[in-house]
N, C-alpha and C positions, 0 to 999 in steps of 0.2 A: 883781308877778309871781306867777302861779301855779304848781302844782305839781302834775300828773298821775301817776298809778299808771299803768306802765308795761303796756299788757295787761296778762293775769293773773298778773302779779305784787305784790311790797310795795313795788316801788323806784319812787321820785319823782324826777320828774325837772320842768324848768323846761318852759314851757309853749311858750318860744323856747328854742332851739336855739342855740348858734354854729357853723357851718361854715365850714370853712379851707382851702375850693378856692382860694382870694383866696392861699396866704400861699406864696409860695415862688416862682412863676411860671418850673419849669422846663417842658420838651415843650409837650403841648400845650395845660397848664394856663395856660401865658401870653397864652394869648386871655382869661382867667378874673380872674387877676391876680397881683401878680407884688411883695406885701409882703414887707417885709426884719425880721430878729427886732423891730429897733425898734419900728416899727410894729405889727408882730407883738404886740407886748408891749403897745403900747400899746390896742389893738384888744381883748385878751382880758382887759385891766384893766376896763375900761370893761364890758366886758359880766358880770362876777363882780359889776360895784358896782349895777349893773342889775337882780341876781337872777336873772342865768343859772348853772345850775351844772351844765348840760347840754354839752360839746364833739362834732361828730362830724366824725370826718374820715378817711382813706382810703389806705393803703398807694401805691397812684396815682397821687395827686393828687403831682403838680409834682416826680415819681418818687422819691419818699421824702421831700422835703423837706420838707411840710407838716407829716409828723408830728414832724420834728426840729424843726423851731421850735415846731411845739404845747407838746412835752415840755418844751424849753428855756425856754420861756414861761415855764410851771408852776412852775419853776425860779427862774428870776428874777426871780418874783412873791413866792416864797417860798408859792407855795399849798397847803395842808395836802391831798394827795391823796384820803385819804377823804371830801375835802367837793364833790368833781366825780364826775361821770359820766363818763366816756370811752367814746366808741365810734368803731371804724373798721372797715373791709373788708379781705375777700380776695378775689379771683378773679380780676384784671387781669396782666398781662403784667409781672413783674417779673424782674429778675435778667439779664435777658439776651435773647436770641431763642431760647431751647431750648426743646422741643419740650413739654417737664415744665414751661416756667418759667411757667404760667398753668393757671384752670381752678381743678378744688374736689375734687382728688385730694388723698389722706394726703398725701401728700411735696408737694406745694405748698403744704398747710396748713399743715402741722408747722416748716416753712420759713420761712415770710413770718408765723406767729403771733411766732416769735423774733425776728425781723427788726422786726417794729414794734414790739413790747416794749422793743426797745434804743433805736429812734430816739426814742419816747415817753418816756425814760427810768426807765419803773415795771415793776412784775411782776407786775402784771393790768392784763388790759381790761375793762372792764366791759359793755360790748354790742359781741359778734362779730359783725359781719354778714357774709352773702355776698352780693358783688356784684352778682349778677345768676345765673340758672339757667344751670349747665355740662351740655350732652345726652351729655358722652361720659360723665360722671362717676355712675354707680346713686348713687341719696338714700342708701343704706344706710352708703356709704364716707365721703359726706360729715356725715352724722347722727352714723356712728359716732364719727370722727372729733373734730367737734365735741361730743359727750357727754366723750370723754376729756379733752378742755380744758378742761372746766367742772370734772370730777371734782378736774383737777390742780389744780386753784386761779387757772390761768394766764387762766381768763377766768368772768366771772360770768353773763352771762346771753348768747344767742343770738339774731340776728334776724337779717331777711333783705331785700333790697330787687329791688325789678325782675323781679317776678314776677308770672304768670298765676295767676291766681284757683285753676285747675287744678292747677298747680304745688305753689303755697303748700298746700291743701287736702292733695295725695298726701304731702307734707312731714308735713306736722302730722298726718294719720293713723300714719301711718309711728312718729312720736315715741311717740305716744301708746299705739300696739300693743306696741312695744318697749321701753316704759318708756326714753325715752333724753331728752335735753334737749331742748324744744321752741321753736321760736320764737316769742320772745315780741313781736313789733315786725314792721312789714314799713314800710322805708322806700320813697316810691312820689312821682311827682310828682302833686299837684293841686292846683289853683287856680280862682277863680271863673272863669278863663276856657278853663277845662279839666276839665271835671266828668266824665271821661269814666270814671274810678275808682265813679264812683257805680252802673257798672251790674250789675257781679259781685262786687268786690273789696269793697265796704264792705259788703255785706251780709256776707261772710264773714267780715269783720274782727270785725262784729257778734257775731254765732255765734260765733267758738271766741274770742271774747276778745282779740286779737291789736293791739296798739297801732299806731297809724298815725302814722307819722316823715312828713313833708313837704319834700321839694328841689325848688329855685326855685318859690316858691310865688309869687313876681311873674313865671312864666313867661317865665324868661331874661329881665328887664326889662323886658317888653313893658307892665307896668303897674308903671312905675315912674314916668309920667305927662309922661314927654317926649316920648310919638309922638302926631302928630295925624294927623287923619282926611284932611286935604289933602292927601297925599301927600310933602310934605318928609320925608323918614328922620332920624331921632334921630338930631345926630352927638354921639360920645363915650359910648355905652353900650356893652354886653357885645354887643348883636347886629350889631356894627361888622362885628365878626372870627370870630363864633361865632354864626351865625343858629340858634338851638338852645334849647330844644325845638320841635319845631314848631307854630305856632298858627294857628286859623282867624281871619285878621288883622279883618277885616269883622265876627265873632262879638265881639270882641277888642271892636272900637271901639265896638258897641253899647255894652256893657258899659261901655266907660270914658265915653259918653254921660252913664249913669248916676252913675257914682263922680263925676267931676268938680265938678259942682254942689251931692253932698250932703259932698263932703270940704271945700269952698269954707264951706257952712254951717255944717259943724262947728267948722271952724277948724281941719282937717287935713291931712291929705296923700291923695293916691290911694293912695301904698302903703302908708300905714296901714290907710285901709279895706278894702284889699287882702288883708293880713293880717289885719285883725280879723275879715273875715267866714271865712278858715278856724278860727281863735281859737271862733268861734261855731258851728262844724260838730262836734257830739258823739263823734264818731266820729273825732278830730284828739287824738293825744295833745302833741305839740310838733309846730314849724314851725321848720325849716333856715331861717336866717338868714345871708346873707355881708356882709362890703362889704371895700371900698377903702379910702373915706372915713371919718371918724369920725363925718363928719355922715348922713351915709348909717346909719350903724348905730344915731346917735342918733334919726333919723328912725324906723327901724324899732320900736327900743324903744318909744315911745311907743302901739303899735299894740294894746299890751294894758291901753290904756285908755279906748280906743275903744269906745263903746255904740251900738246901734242900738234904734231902737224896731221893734214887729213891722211896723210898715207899710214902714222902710226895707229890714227883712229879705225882706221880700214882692215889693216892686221889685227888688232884687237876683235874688233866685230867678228869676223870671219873665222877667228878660233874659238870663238867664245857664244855665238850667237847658235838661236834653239834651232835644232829639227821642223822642217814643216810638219805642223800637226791639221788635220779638220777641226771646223772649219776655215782656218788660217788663211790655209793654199786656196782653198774657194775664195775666197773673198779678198785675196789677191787677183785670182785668175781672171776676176770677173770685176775687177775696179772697185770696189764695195769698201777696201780700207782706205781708202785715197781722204787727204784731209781736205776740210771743207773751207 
């Protein structure tokens, strides 16, 4: 296992990730899955002995229960807290159906930062993120906001997921003018069969530093190496009941064209190669990881020992890589993305 500098920061974290959508399976996280602490426990055993010391997980998810068995977890492991990373969100729908009870205002922050703290059972988090961009909410209330968390000790660093390039960029000016806490992390889905992040957002990421978190990076299972091109449907995956994120299935299968036969000759899995070619994408600080299974989780781990040589890298690219979109091909044509 390796270990990344969190954007511009000093904090290391594991190169995989654990995610704990899988652990609770209340609403409408039990299309996702639906672990009991047991398993719970035994699921985040496995992955410490693995050399993850990275957790992220989500005020949301399975409507607070994830983070009680996260905490309790931690708990029952007897894990020395300084030796994990913790990260979760805010901005989802919690508490109730009030009209305050979501969003990235003071008072839903100030709220749900207590509220996960208790179910987590510590008194920091170590990566805040916001869920996603709130348009009612000005940057300044939610910036400000989270700068005072950071100050209080109650949270160490800031990040942010599901954001427009746009977005993220007016954010991180913002921080920056105002001397206030920056984000340091943008969690964001991408995968070889979804490279659509590469056309604004990693250049940016590039630019001001900003590390990149990775969820479902087997695009909702879709290269988890049980769909075939003949049209029978995978029974017994996550897109049974959750057909989500969206993929271009036909893009999809090319790609898994390729993975198949060179995972065959490895002696691996498709969703090892799956993961090791974001593993291999510079611009990848960690990769979200879930499972059910334990074999499933054992299968994933194995995917950061996965090598490719450049030729394999080069097939992968080439079946997998975007369309020239504008203005891309301009600023190819004209030297303008060249690094500096």
């Amino acid at each position: 296992m390796k270990y990344n500098l969190l954007g511009n920061t000093g904090l290391k974290v594991s190169e995989i990730c654990l995610g704990t959508m899988t652990f609770g399976g209340k609403g409408w996280a039990k299309a996702i899955g639906s672990l009991d602490q047991q398993a719970v426990d035994q699921i985040v055993k496995r992955s410490i002995d693995g050399g993850i010391n990275f957790i992220d997980t989500a005020n949301v998810y399975s409507e607070g229960l994830s983070e009680e068995l996260t905490g309790q977890s931690l708990k029952n492991l007897g894990l020395h807290r300084d030796d994990l990373v913790i990260a979760t969100k805010v901005r989802g729908q919690m508490g109730g159906p009030g009209p305050n009870n979501s969003g990235l205002t003071r008072k839903h922050i100030l709220r749900q930062v207590e509220d996960s703290l208790k179910r987590l059972q510590t008194d920091y988090i170590d990566l805040y993120q916001i869920h996603s961009f709130d348009p009612l909410t000005p940057w300044q209330e939610t910036l400000w906001t989270l700068d005072d968390l950071v100050k209080s000790g109650k949270v160490r660093y800031i990040g942010a997921s599901n954001l427009a390039a746009w977005q993220l960029m007016k954010a991180l000016d913002f921080s920056a003018y105002n001397r206030v806490a920056s984000f340091a992390s943008l969690q964001a889905y991408y995968t070889i069969a979804g490279r659509e992040l590469e056309r604004e957002i990693v250049p940016l990421l590039k630019d001001q530093q900003v590390g990149l978190l990775i969820w479902s990076p087997l695009a909702g299972g879709f290269l988890s190496g049980k769909f075939k091109r003949e049209g029978k449907e995978a029974i017994g995956t996550r897109r049974d009941n959750f057909d989500f994120p969206p993929v271009d299935k036909e893009r999809a299968f090319n790609i898994l064209d390729v993975l198949h036969p060179m995972a065959q000759a490895k002696g691996a899995s498709v969703p090892q190669l799956a993961l090791a070619w974001l593993l291999h994408q510079n611009v990848v600080t960690s990769v979200i990881i879930g499972a059910n299974k334990m074999e499933q989780l054992d299968d994933n781990l194995k995917s950061v020992d996965v090598q490719f040589t450049p030729d394999e890298l080069q097939k992968l690219d080439e079946v997998s890589k975007l369309p020239p979109e504008y203005p891309g091909w301009m600023l190819e044509f004209t030297g303008g993305d060249r690094k500096k």
